[in-house]
SERO-4910 file (N, C-alpha, C, O; in steps of 0.05 Angstrom, whole numbers):
BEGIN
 pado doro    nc1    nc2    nc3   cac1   cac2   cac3    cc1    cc2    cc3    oc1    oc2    oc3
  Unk    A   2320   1910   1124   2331   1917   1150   2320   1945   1159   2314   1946   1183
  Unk    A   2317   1969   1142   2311   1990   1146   2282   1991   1157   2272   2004   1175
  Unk    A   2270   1966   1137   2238   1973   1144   2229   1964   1176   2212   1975   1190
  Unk    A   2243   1945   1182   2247   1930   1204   2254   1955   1229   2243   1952   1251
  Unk    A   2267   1970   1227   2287   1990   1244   2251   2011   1243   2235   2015   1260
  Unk    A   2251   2017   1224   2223   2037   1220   2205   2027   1238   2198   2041   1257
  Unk    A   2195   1996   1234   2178   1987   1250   2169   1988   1273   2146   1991   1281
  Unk    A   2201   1982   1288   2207   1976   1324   2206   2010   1322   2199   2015   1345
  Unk    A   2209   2034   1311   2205   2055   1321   2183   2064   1326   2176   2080   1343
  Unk    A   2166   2049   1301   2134   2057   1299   2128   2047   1328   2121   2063   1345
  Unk    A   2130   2025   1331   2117   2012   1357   2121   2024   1383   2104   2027   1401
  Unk    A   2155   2032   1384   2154   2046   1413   2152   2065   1410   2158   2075   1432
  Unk    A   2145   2089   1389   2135   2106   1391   2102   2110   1403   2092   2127   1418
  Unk    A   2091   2091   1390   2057   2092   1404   2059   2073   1429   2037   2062   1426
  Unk    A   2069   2063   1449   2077   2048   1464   2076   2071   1482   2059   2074   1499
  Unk    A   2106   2096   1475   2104   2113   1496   2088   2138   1496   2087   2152   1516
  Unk    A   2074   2144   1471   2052   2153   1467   2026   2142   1491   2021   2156   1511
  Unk    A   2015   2119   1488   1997   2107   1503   2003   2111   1527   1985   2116   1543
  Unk    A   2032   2110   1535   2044   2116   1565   2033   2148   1574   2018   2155   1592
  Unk    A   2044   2161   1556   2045   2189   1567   2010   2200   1578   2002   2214   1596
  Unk    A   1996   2184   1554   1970   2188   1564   1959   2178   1584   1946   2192   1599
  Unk    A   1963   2154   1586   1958   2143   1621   1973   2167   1637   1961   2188   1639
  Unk    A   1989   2165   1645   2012   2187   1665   1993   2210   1669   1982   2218   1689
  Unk    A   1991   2221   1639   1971   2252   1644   1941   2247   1653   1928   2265   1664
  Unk    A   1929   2221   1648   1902   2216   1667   1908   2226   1686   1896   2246   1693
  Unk    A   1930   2213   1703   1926   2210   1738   1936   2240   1743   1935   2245   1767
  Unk    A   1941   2256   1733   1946   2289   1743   1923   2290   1753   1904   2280   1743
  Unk    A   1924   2304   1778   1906   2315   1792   1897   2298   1795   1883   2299   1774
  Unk    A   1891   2280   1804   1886   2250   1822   1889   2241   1837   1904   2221   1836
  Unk    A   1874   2253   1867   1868   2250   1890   1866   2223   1911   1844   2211   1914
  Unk    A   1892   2213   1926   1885   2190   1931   1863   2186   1956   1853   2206   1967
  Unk    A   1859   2168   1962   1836   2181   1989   1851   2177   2022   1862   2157   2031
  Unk    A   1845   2207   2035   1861   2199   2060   1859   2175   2076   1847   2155   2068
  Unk    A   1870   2175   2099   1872   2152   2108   1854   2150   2132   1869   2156   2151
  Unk    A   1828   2145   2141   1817   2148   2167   1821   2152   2183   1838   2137   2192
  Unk    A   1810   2173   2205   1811   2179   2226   1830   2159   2249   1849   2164   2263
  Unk    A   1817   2138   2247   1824   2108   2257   1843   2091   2248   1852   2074   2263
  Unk    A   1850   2095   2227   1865   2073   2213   1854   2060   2193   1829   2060   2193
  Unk    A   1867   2047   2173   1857   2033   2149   1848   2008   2167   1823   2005   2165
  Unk    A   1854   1998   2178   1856   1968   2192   1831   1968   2205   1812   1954   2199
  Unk    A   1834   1988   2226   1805   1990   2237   1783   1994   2222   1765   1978   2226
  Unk    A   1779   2014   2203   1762   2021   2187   1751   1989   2168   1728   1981   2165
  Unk    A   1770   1981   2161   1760   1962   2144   1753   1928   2162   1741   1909   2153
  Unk    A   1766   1931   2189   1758   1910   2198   1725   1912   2210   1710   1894   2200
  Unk    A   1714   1929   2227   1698   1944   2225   1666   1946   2201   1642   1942   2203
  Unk    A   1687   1955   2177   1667   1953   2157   1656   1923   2146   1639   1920   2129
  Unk    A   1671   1903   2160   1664   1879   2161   1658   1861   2180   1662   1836   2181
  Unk    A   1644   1880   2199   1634   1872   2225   1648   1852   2238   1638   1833   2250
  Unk    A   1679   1859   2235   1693   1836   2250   1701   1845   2280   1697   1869   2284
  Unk    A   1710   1830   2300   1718   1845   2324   1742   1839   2312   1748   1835   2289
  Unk    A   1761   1839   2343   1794   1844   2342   1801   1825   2348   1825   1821   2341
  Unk    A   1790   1803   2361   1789   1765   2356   1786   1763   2335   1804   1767   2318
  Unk    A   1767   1757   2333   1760   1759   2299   1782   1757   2275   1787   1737   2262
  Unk    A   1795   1786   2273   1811   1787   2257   1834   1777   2260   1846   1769   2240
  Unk    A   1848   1775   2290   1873   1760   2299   1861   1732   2296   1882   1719   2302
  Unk    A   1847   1719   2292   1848   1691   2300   1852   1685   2266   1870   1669   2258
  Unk    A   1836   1698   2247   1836   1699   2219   1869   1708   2207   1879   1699   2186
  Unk    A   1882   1724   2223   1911   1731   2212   1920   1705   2228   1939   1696   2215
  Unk    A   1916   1690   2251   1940   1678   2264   1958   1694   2287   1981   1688   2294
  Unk    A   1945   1711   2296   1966   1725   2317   1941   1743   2332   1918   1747   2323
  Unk    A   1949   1752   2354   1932   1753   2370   1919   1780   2376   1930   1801   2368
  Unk    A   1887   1778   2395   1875   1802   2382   1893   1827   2404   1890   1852   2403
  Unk    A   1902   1820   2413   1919   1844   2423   1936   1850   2413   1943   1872   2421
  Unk    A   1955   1841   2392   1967   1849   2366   1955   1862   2353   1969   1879   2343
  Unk    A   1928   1863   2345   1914   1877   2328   1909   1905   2339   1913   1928   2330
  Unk    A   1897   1895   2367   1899   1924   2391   1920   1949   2378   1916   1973   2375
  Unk    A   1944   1933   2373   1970   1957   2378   1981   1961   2355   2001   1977   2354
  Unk    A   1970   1946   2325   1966   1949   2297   1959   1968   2304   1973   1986   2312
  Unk    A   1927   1968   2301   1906   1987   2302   1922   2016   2314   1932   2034   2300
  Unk    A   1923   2015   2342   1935   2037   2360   1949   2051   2339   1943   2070   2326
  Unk    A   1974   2034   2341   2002   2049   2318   1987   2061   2286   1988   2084   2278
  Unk    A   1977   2044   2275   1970   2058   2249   1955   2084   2262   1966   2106   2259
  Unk    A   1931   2081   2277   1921   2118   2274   1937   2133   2287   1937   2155   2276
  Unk    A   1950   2132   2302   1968   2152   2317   1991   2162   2292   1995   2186   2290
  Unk    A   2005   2144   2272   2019   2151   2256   2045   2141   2259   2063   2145   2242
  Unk    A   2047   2126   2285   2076   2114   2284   2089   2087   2261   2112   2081   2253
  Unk    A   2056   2075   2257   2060   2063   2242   2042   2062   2212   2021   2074   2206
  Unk    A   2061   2043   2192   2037   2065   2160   2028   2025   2151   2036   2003   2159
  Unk    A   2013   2030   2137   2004   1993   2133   2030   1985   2114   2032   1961   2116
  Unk    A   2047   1993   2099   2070   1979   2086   2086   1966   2114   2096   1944   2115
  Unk    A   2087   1985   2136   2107   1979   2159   2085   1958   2171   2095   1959   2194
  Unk    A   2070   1947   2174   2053   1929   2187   2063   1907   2179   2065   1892   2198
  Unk    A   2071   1898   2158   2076   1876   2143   2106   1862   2171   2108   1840   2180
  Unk    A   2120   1880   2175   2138   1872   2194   2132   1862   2220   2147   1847   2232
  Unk    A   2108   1872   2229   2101   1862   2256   2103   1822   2270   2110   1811   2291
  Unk    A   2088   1813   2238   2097   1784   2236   2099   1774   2209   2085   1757   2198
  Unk    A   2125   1791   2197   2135   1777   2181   2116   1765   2163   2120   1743   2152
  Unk    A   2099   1776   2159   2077   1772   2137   2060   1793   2122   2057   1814   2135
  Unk    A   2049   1792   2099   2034   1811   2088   2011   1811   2112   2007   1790   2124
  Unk    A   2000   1831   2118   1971   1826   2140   1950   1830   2120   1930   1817   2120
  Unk    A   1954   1851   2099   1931   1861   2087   1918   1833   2073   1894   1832   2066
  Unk    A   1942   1807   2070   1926   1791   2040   1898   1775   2063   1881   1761   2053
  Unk    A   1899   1780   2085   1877   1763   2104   1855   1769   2080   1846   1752   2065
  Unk    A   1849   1793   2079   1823   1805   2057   1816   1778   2039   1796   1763   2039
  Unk    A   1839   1777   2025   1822   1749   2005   1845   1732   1997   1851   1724   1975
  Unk    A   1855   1727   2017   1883   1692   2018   1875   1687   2031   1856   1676   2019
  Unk    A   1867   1680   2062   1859   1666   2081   1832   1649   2067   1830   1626   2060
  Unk    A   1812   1670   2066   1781   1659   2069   1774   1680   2042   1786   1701   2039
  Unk    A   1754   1671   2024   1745   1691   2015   1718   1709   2020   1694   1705   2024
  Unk    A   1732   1722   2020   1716   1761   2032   1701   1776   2012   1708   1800   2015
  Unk    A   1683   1775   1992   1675   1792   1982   1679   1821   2004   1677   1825   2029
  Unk    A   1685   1836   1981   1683   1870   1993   1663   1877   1978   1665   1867   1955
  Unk    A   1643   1894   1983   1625   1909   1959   1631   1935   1967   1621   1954   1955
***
């Protein structure tokens, strides 16, 4: 029983060992800002899509995307709060709809 008790300590001891070292990687680990424009724009854009384009691919229309777009660069809106606009993830269009290589 003892050796057993030793064991499960060995293990979560290097468990949270392994942890602590991940954790202390990401110190000082810079996430990257968010574009001038918006993430949305930027990456729709970087995929030479228009704003049809991308609304007809989400299902909602490109003047929705218009005021996506708008709201994310201005700051009223952040892409977690996009997901509310219609009740759907928007970001999974990237690669659930169609698949998108990104390079």
């Amino acid at each position: 029983m003892a050796k057993h008790l030793h064991s499960q300590y060995f293990v979560k001891s290097i468990a949270i060992k392994q942890l602590k070292e991940k954790v202390n990687s990401l110190i000082g680990l810079r996430l990257p800002t968010m574009p001038k424009q918006g993430w949305v724009r930027t990456i729709r854009e970087a995929l030479d899509m228009s704003g049809a384009q991308l609304g007809a691919r989400l299902g909602i229309s490109r003047n929705k995307i218009s005021i996506l777009e708008r709201k994310e660069a201005d700051g009223s809106i952040t892409i977690n709060q996009g997901a509310v606009l219609d009740n759907e993830n928007y970001l999974g269009w990237f690669y659930e709809k169609e698949s998108i290589k990104l390079v």
